[in-house]
C-alpha positions in Angstrom: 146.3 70.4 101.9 142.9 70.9 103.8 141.1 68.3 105.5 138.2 67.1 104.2 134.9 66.2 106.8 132.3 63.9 105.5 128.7 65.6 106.4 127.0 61.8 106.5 129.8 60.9 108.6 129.2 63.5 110.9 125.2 63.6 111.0 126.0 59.7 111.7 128.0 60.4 114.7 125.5 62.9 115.8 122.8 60.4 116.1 124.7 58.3 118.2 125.7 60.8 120.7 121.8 62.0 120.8 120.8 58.5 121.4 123.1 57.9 124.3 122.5 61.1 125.7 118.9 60.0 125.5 119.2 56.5 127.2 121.0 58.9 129.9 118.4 61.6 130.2 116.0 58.4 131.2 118.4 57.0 133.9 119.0 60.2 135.6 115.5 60.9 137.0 115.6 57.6 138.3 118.4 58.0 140.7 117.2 61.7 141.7 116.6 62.0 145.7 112.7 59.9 146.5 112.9 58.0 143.3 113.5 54.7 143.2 116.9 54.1 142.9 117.3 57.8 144.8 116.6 56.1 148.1 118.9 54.5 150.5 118.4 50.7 151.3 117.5 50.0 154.9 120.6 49.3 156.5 119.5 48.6 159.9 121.2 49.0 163.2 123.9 45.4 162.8 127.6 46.6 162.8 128.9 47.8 160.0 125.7 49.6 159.1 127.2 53.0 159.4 129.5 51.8 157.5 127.5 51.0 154.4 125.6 53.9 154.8 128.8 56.0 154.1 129.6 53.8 151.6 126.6 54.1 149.8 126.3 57.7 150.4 129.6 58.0 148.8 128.9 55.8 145.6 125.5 57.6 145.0 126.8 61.0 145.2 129.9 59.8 143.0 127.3 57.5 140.4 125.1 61.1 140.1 128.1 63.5 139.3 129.9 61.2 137.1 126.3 60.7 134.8 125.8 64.7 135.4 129.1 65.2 133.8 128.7 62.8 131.2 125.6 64.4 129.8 127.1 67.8 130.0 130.0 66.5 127.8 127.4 65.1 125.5 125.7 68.1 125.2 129.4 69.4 124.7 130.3 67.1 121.7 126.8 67.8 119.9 127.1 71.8 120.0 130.9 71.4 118.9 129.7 68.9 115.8 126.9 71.2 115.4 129.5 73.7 115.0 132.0 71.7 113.4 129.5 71.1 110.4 128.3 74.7 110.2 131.8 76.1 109.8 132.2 73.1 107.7 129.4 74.2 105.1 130.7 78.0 105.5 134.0 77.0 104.3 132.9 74.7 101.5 130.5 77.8 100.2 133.7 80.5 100.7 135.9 77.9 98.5 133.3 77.5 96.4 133.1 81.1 95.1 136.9 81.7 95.1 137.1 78.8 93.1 134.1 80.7 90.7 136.1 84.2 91.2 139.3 82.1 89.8 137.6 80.6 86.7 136.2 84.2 85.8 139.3 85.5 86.2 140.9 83.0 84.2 138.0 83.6 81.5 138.6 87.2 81.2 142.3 87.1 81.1 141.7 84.5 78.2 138.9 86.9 76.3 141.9 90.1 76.6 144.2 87.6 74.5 144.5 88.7 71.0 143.2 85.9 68.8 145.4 84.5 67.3 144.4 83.0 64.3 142.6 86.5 63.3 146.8 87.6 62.2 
């Protein structure tokens, strides 16, 4: 038994990915290197400072890959639904006609039948 995929379903999904992944592609200027929340804070020279400049080094660098990877996975999931709904319409096309190719078949076996009430 196949599995059937609901195309509003799908489409549905779609447009939620898109939007995320369009909330994201607004955050992710902002944190580039000179933008606002690019720039490190002034630490000053107390003790610890070096500190919290690694520190924050370390959690920007680690905030900006994690949101580059998330938008490359979301551009990931739409080309695989993209995908997923293109192969889905191919196979519903393909059962269609077999499904046609049956019934003609079946229609011609049935018109090769002698009739039976010409005896």
């Amino acid at each position: 038994m196949g599995t059937e995929l609901d195309p509003e379903a799908l489409e549905e999904y779609r447009t939620v990915i898109r939007g995320q992944l369009d909330h994201l592609e607004a955050i992710i200027p902002v944190l580039s290197n000179g933008e606002p929340l690019g720039r490190m804070p002034a630490f000053g020279q107390m003790d610890g400072s070096n500190t919290a400049r690694e520190n924050y080094t370390a959690f920007h660098e680690t905030t900006w890959n994690n949101l580059q990877d998330l938008r490359e996975a979301m551009y990931g999931m739409i080309k695989t639904l993209n995908e997923t709904a293109d192969l889905a319409e191919e196979s519903d096309q393909a059962a269609a006609t077999d499904m046609q190719a049956n019934y003609d078949d079946l229609l011609g076996d049935a018109s090769t039948q002698p009739d039976s009430d010409a005896v």
